[in-house]
N, C-alpha and C positions, 0 to 999 in steps of 0.2 A: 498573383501566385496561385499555384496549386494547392486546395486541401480538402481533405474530406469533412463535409459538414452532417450536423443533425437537421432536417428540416421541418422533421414535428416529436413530440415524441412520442413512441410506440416500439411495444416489444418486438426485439429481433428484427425488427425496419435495418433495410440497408444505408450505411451514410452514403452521400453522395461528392463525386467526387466534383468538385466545383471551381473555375477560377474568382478567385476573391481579393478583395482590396489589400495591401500591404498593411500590417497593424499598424495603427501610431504608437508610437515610442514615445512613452513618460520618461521625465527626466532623472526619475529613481531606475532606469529599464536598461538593460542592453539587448538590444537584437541578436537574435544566436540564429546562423544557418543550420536548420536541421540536417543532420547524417542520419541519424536513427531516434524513433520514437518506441519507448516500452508500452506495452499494451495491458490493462489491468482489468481487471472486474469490475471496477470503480467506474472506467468507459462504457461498459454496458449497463450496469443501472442507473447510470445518468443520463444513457440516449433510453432509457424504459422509462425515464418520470419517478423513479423510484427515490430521486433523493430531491424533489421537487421542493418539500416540504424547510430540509433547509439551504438548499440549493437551486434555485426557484431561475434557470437562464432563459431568457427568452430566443425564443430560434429565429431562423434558423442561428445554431455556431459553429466551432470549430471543435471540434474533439482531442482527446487525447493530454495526459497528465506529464509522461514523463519524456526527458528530451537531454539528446547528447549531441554537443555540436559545436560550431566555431565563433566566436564573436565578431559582427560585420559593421554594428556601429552601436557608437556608445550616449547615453545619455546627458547631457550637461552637468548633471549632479554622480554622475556616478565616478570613482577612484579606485575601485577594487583591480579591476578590471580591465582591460588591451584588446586595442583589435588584431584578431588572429589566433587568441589564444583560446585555446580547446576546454570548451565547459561540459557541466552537466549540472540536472535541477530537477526536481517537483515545481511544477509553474505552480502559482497562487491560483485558487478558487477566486475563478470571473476573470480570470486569468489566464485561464488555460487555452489550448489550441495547439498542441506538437503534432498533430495528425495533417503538417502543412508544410511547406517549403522555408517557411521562417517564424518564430516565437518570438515577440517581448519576454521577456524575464527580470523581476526584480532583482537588483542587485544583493539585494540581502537574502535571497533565496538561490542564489548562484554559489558553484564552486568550480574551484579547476577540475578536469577529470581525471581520477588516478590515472597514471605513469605507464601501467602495467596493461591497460585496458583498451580494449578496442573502440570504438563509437559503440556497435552494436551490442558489447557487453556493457558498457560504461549507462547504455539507456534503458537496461535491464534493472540497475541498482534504485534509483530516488524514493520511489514511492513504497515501496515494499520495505528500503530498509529505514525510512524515516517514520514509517509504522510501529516497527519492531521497536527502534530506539527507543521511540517516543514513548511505547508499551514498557517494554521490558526496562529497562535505565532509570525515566522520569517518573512513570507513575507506580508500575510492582517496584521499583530500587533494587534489583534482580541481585544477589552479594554470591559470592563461592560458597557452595554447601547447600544451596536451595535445592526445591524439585522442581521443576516447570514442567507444566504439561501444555505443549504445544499443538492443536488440533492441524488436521490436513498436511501432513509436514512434506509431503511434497510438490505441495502448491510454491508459487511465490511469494508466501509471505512465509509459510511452515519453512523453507530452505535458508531462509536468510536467518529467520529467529534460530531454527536447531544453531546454526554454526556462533549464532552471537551470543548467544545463553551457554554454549558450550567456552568459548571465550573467557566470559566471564566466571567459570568452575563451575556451571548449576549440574545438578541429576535434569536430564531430558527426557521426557519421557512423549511418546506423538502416535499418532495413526495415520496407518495409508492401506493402499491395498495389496493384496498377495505378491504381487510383481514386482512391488516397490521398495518391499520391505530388507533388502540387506541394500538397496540403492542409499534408505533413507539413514541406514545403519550408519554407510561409511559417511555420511555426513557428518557425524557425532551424536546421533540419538542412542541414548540409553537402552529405553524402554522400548520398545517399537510392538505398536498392538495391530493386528491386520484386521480391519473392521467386516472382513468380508467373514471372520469366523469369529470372533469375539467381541463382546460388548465392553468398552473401556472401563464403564463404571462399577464394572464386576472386578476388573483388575487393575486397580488404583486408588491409592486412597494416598492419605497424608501430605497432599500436593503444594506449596507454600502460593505458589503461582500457576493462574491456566489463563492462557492467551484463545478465545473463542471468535473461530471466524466462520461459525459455520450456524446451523439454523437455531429456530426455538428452543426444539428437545432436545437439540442438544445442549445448548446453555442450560436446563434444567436441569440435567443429570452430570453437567459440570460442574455445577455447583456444591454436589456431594462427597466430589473426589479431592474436595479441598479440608488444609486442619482448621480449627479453630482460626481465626485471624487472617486468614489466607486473603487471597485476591484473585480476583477473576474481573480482567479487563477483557472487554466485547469490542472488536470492531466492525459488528458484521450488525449491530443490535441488540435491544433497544434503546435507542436515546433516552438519558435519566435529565432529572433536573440540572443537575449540576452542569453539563454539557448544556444547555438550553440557558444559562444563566452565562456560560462562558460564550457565545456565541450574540450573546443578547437579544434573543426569541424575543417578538412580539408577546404579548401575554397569553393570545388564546395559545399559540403554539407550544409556548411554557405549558399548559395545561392538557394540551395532546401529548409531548412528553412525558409529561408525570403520569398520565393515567394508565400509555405504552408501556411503560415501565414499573408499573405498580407492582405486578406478580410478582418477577423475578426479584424487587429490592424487597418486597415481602418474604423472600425464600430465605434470601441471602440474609436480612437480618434474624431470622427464627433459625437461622444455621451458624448464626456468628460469624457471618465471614462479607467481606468487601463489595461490593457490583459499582464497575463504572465500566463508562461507555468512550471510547476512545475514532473519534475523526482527525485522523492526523493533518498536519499542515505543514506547509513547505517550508525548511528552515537552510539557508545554505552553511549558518553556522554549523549546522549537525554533522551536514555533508562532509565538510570537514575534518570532524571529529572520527567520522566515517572510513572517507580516504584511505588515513596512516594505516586500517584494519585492512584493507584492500590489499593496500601497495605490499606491505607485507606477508599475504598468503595467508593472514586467521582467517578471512574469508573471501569466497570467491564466489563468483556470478554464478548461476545456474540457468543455463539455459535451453531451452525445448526447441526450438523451430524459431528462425529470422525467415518473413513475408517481406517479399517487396513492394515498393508505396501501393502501387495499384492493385494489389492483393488483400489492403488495408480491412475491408470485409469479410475476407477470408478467415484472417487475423484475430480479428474482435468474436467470431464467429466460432473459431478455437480454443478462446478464452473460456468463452463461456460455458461451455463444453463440459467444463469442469478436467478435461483429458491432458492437460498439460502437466509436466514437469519442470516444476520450474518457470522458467518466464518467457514470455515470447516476447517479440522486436521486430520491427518494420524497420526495413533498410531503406532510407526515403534519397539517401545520398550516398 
């Protein structure tokens, strides 16, 4: 089959597009034909080496997280699931490969694709909004009346969180730039700061929740626009213990996290308020839970630009960019 691999890693290196052997099929697995794969941040700093540390793949491999497509055959163990019938998923870490003509996918990390959706929006959703969920739901407990400050909000992960925090009744409050800003409005964001003229931490304070996916300084000065007890989950860094503990880090690595991490859990305890570090993972049960949100119209895809497969460079290359709104998608089929 066809798919774009990594062959060493290195920043901004082009994958190459390669024919490669059929995956084998675990018996917990269904093979899904790729139509479209979403394309994230997450692909670039893993063909950079940058998440070596606890994502350590040896190359060459396959790239690419997210995948919307049909079922072509099924595992022995697996019952969820028909062949024919139209999924979508965040593959599992060591798992992954949707930048290809076909995927494994665990059955437990599989769901149907909402009703309403196309391939190419349906492969925009998994990993963006299993992020969000897993941020906003499991670990802030996000309730009606909250404040959430949502960083980048017209990236794809800020689009998905505005509308699911909006959802759920919170105050939104987010940053984008000049151009963006009655864009990121009609999403449902409150607050909308344009960073191209204003410094957030000048205008915000009391915040119950800040979802941070963007660098250092700015998780420093996140951490002041939150009240007393607040929370500030990071997906972007740095990994704390607790993550290292949930992942089960070797000990030295346990020990490169803690020390990565020492400033900010020093800030945040002298500030009284929360720091964790959030690596989402593929749940199809979420997906799920996800759907009904979907099928309904509380939220909808957000999409920038669909690349066709062999543009797949193009793609990752746009991502990066930081220039996107919303999410981009590779039409592979």
């Amino acid at each position: 089959m066809k798919a774009f691999t990594v062959n060493r890693y290195e920043k901004k290196s082009a994958l190459t597009l390669a024919d490669v052997s059929m995956p084998e099929l675990h018996d917990d697995e269904v093979l899904v034909e790729v139509y479209a794969a979403g394309v994230n941040l997450l692909d670039a700093k893993l063909r950079n080496g940058e998440f070596k540390l606890i994502l350590p793949y040896r190359t060459p491999f396959v790239l690419g997280h997210d995948v919307a497509g049909k079922v072509v055959k099924i595992g022995r163990n697996v019952r969820q699931f028909k062949l024919g019938e139209e999924v979508y998923s965040r593959t599992d870490d060591f798992r992954i490969g949707t930048f290809a003509e076909f995927v494994p996918v665990k059955e437990a990390s599989l769901a149907l694709k909402p009703r309403n959706l196309t391939m190419e929006e349906a492969a925009s959703i998994p990993l963006v909004a299993l992020t969000v969920w897993q941020a906003l739901i499991e670990k802030a407990k996000l309730t009606r009346g909250q404040k959430v400050f949502i960083q980048a909000g017209s990236g794809g992960v800020g689009t998905f969180a505005i509308q699911l925090a909006k959802y759920l009744g919170a105050t939104v409050a987010t940053t984008t730039s000049t151009g963006n800003v009655a864009w990121v409005k009609n999403l449902g964001a409150d607050i909308v700061i344009d960073y191209k003229k204003d410094e957030f931490d000048n205008m915000l304070s009391g915040c119950d929740v800040v979802l941070n996916s963007q660098d250092g300084k700015t998780l420093e000065k996140s951490l002041g626009v939150l009240q007393p007890g607040g929370k500030l989950i990071s997906i972007s860094g740095p990994p704390d213990p607790a993550f290292a503990d949930q992942i089960k880090a070797p000990w030295l690595v346990k020990q490169v996290m803690r020390v990565l991490s020492f400033g900010v859990r020093r800030k945040a305890k002298r500030l009284n308020v929360d720091y964790s570090f959030l690596f989402m993972t593929a749940s199809g049960s979420q997906l799920r839970q996800i759907t009904p949100l979907i099928e309904s119209g509380a939220i909808r895809p957000v999409i920038d630009k669909v690349f066709p497969f062999e543009a797949t460079n193009e793609a990752l290359a746009y991502v990066e960019s930081g220039r996107a709104k919303g999410k981009v998608v590779i039409k592979v089929r």
